[in-house]
C-alpha positions as CSV (number, residue, x, y, z in Angstrom):
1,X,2.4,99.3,-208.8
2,X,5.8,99.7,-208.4
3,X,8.5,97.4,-209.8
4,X,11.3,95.5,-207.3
5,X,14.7,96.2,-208.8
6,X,16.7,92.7,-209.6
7,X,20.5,92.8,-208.5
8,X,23.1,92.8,-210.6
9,X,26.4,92.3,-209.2
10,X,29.4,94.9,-210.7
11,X,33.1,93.9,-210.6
12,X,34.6,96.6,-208.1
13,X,38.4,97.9,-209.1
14,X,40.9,95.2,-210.4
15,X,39.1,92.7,-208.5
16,X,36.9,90.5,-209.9
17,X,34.7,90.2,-206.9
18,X,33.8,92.3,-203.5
19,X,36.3,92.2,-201.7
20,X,34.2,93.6,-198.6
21,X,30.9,94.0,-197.7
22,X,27.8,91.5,-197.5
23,X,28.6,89.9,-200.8
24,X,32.3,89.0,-200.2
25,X,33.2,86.0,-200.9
26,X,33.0,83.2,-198.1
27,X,35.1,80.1,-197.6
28,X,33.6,76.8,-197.3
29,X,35.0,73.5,-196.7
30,X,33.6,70.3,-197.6
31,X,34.9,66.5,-197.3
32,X,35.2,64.1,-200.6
33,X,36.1,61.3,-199.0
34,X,33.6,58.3,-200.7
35,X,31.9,60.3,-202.7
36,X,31.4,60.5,-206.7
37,X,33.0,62.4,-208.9
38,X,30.4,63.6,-210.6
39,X,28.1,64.5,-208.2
40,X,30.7,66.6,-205.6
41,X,31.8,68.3,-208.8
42,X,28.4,69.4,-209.4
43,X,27.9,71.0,-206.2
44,X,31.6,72.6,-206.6
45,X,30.6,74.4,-209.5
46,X,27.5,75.7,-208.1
47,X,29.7,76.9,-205.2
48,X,32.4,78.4,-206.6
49,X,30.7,80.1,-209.9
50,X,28.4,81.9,-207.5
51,X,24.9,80.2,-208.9
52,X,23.9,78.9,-205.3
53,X,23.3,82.9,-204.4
54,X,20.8,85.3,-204.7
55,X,23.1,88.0,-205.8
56,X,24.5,85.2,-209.2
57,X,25.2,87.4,-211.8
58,X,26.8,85.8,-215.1
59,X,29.8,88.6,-216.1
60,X,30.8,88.5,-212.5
61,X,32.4,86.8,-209.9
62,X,29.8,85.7,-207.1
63,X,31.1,82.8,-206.3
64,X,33.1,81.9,-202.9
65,X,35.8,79.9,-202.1
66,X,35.7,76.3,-201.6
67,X,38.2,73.7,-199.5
68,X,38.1,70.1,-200.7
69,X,39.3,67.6,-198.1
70,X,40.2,64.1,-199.3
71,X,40.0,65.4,-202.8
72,X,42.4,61.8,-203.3
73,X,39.9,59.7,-202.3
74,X,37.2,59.8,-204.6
75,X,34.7,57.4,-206.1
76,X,33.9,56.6,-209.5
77,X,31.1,54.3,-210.3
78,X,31.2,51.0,-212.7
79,X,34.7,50.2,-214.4
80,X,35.5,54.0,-215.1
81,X,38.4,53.1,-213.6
82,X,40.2,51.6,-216.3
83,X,38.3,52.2,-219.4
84,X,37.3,56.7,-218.7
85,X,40.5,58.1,-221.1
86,X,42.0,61.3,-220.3
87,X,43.5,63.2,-223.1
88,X,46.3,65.5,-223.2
89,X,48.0,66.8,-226.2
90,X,51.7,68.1,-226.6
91,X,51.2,70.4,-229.6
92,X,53.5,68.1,-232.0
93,X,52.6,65.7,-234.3
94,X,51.6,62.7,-232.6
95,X,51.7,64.3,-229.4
96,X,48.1,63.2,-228.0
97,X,49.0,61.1,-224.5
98,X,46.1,59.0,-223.4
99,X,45.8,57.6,-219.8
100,X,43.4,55.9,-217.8
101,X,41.9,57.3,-214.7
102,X,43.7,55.3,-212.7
103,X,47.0,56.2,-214.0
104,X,46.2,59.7,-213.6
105,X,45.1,59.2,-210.2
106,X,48.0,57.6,-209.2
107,X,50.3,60.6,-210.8
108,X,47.7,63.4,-209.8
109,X,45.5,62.4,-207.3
110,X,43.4,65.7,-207.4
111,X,43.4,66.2,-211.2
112,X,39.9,64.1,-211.9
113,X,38.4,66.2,-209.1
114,X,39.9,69.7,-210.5
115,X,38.8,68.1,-214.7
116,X,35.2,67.3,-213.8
117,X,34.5,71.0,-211.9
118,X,36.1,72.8,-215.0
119,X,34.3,70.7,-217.6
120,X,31.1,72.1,-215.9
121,X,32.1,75.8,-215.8
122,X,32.2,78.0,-219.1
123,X,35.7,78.1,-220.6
124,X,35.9,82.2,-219.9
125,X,38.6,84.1,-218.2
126,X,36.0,84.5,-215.6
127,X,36.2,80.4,-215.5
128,X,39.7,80.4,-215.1
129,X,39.9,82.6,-212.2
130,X,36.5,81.3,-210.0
131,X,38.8,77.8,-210.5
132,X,41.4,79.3,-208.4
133,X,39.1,79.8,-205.9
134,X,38.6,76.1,-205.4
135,X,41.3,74.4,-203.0
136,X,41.8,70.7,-203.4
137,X,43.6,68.7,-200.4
138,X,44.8,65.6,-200.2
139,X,44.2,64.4,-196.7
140,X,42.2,66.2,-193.8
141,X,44.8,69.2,-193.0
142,X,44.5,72.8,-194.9
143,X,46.9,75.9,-194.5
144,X,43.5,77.9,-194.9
145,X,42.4,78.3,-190.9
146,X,43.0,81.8,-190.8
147,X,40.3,82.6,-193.3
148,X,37.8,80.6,-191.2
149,X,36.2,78.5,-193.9
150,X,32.4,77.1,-192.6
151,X,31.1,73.8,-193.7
152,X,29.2,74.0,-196.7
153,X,25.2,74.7,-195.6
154,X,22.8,72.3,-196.4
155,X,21.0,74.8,-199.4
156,X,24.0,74.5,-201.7
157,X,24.9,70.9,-201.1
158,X,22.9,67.7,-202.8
159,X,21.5,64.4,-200.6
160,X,24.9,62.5,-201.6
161,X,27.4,65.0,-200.5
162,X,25.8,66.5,-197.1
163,X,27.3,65.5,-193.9
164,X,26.2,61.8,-193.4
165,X,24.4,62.0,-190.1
166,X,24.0,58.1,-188.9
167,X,19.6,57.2,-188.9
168,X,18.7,57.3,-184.8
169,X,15.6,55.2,-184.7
């Protein structure tokens, strides 16, 4: 009986991914408007580290690249609002800055968005670079047209983050 081969993905050149061929990346757009933090960044991670393909392999770049629409108009659930704590930290004594989601929100509207997805990847230099592959917009208009980004299918997407088709009954 013969044995099926499993796939392992190899980094080609300088790249860290395909550049060509069927496992190039793709570009995908998906809309955050209303929806939770955590659960988008969930899927986001999935996405962009690669781990919603076949071909996932952990020392390489599989993933594709991801559009966030209304990455400013977020959800979080309860009171996170005003008692979630972000810290930052200068590097000099008493240097730690501590401020609410909201603050931060209002400074950086895409920074709670672009926190959550990396606190789910590993923190690699592989990490670092599959996060530049994620794009977050505020508002509905992207300069990315020309690379022709699809909208995310259904397979890599949860219940709460799929297009919300209204019930026909």
């Amino acid at each position: 009986m013969l044995q099926q081969k499993s796939y392992s993905a190899k980094q080609v050149g300088p790249h860290f991914f395909e550049p060509k061929g069927p496992n190039a990346p793709k570009w995908y757009v998906v809309d955050a408007k209303d929806q939770v933090v955590g659960r988008i960044a969930t899927v986001i991670a999935r996405v962009i580290t690669g781990k919603h393909k076949a071909t996932f392999t952990r020392h390489a770049d599989t993933g594709d690249f991801l559009i966030v629409l209304n990455a400013d108009k977020i959800q979080l659930t309860r009171s996170k609002w005003t008692k979630k704590d972000y810290y930052d930290h200068t590097d000099f004594v008493g240097g730690l800055k501590i401020k609410s989601a909201r603050e931060l929100h209002e400074r950086h509207p895409t920074e709670i968005l672009r926190r959550a997805v990396w606190g789910m990847t590993g923190k690699t230099s592989l990490a670092r670079h599959q996060m530049k592959k994620l794009k977050l917009i505020v508002g509905t208009e992207h300069e990315h047209k020309s690379q022709n980004p699809q909208p995310l299918p259904a397979a890599a997407t949860r219940k709460t983050v799929a297009a919300k088709a209204p019930k026909t009954a």
